[in-house]
Phi, psi and omega in degrees: 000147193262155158004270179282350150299301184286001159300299186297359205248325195285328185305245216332300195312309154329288200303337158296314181294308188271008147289330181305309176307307188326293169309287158010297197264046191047067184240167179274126197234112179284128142348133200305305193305327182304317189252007157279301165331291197280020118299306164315305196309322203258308209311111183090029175213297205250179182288159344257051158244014185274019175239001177278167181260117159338308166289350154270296168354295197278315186299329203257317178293327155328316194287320178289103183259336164220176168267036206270120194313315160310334205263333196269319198283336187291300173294349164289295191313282174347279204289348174286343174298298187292007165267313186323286194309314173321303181315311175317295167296336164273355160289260203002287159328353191050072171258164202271106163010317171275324175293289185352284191311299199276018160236350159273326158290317181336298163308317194296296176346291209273354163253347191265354185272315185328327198242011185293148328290349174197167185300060181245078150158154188333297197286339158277359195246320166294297191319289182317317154332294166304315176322313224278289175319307182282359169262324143342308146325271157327303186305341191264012169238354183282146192317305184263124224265157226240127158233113173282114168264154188238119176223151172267151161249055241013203257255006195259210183203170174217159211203114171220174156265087184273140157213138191235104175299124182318162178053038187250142173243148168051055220253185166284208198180125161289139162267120165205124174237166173254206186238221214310338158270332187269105176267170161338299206280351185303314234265358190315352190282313182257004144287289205310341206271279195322315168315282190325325175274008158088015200248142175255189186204105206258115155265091178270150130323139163285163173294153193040041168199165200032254172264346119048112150262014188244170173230139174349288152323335193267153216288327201278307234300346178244357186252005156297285186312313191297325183281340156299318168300313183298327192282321151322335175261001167265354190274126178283348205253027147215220184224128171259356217264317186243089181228123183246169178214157177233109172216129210269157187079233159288309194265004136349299167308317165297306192298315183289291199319313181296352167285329189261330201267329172221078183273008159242000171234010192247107175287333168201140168264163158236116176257101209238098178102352203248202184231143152252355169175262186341336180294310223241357167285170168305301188315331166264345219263299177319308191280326194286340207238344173264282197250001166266192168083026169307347156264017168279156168303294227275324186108213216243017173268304191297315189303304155321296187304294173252031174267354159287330159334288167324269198325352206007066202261129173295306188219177156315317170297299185314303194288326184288332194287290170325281181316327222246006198233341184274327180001121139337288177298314179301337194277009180071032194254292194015284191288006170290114209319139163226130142346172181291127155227155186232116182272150179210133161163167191291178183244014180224355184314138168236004187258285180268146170259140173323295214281066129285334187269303165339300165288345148285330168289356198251329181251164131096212195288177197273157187235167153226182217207155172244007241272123190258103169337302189253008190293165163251254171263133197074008173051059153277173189217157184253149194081023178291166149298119215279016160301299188348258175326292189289327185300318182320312210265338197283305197295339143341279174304319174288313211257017108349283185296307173272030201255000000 
């Protein structure tokens, strides 16, 4: 087995031991039905089913009989196959570039759903795997054309997405990711927002996701990111000069920490959804990982499992022990001069707590904030307009970058 199987094989065996633990300690794990409903409810509207066809949706959930991880990533997974092989024959056929892209994203759907939220078990870890190729696949058809880059990392690699929107010279560039769920291949919704905005765009893993070689803890975990900026400052085709970051979630944390890690080479952060240090205590974490996490599919056992991934963590203990070491105020950064940064997230969030941008906003450099009254996590609010928030956050960002 190679290097990074067996990496994805011990990550998985975690995430299993730390839903096993959850449960255990009472979290809540929702019922096969619940989330078939609330699966049906998102399809073809909200994330991350918002690219799907309804009528495959209710046919492949027919199928699903338990929550057993393999049988959801096998059924998922399937039909992305038989969108994969449809492209395959119609490239053969020379169908036009634009069919191309939307039956290979089609497939990446429906497998980037297989391993949703993350790979913790064989069949799910194939689905992701499948994704990563039929989103390639795609990518060799998008208007604004995909460049996968690769930089070293003392003995590792790094794995990103450059896109530079055709007639721009030299434009800034986002640096941007999501969290313990939202991978690379995820974010195309907000590269079109960022595209619009006159922006180009590098889409990374966060640390303990996707291709990623650090896990969320480790010391190097921020120095991913820091090897992104140098390679970007060697590049003609965008201005490293001007560089901004987004990071959604979990992974929320890294756009504040880099703010504070590079406030001369970070033109703006966007901090969306995430923890700088109240996020990451007991206090909040326990009711979050039991009886919260009430906007997870899965319920709030599944939200451990997979931010015990990232984190590469055994257990509830472990992981409250661990978070609580990312701390801002513990890293001694909190009063320190920052980069720009713009906090975002709802005022209902149960995943991150609101009063994190408030505590930022409390310290250090002067900050600004989006905060949405009835929103929840990542501060949606309901029946908003799902433009809304990344349009917001794109415009935010341009008018950073280009002053």
């Amino acid at each position: 087995m190679s290097r990074r199987g067996i990496r994805a094989s011990l990550l998985a065996a975690v995430t299993m031991v730390v839903c096993a633990q959850a449960v255990a300690q009472g979290a809540e794990v929702r019922p096969l039905e619940a989330v078939k409903a609330e699966v049906m409810r998102r399809a073809g509207k909200i994330n991350p089913f918002d690219h799907i066809k309804q009528d495959d949706a209710k046919a492949i959930l027919a199928t699903i009989k338990t929550l057993d991880q393999d049988e959801w990533g096998t059924a998922w997974c399937k039909v992305g196959q038989e969108y994969e092989a449809k492209g395959d024959g119609r490239a053969k056929a020379g169908a036009p570039s634009k069919e191309l892209a939307e039956i290979y994203s089609l497939a990446f759907n429906y497998c980037q759903i297989g391993r949703y939220p993350v790979p913790s078990s064989p069949g799910k870890m194939a689905a992701y795997q499948h994704s990563v190729r039929q989103f390639r696949k795609a990518a060799k058809h998008f208007e604004v054309p995909l460049e996968i880059v690769e930089i070293g990392f003392g003995a590792k690699k790094l794995v990103g997405y450059l896109m530079i929107p055709k007639g721009l010279s030299r434009p800034p560039v986002v640096i941007h990711w999501g969290g313990v769920d939202g991978w690379k291949e995820d974010r195309q919704r907000q590269v079109a927002h960022l595209h619009s905005a006159g922006l180009a765009t590098l889409t990374v893993d966060m640390p303990g996701t996707g291709e990623n070689p650090t896990l969320y803890g480790d010391a190097d975990g921020v120095k991913t990111y820091q090897a992104w900026i140098d390679h970007l400052l060697t590049r003609a085709d965008v201005d490293g000069n001007r560089i901004g970051v987004w990071g959604a979630s979990f992974g929320g944390y890294w756009a504040a920490r880099l703010a504070y890690e590079e406030p001369k080479r970070i033109k703006g952060a966007v901090f969306h959804g995430g923890n700088v240090h109240l996020g990451f205590q007991e206090k909040w974490l326990r009711p979050a990982f039991t009886t919260g996490g009430a906007t997870y599919l899965f319920g709030a056992a599944s939200l451990l499992e997979a931010r015990g991934r990232a984190m590469g963590t055994t257990s509830l203990e472990a992981f409250l022990t661990a978070a609580q070491k990312m701390s801002l105020v513990h890293l001694g950064l909190i009063d320190k001069p920052s980069a720009p940064i713009l906090g975002v997230n709802g005022k209902l969030d149960d995943q991150a707590p609101v009063e994190d941008i408030y505590l930022l906003m409390e310290h250090g450099t002067p900050k600004e904030a989006r905060v949405y009254a009835k929103g929840r996590h990542m501060g949606r609010e309901p029946g908003q307009d799902e433009r809304e928030i990344p349009g917001m956050i794109s415009a935010w960002l341009k008018d950073k970058l280009t002053r």
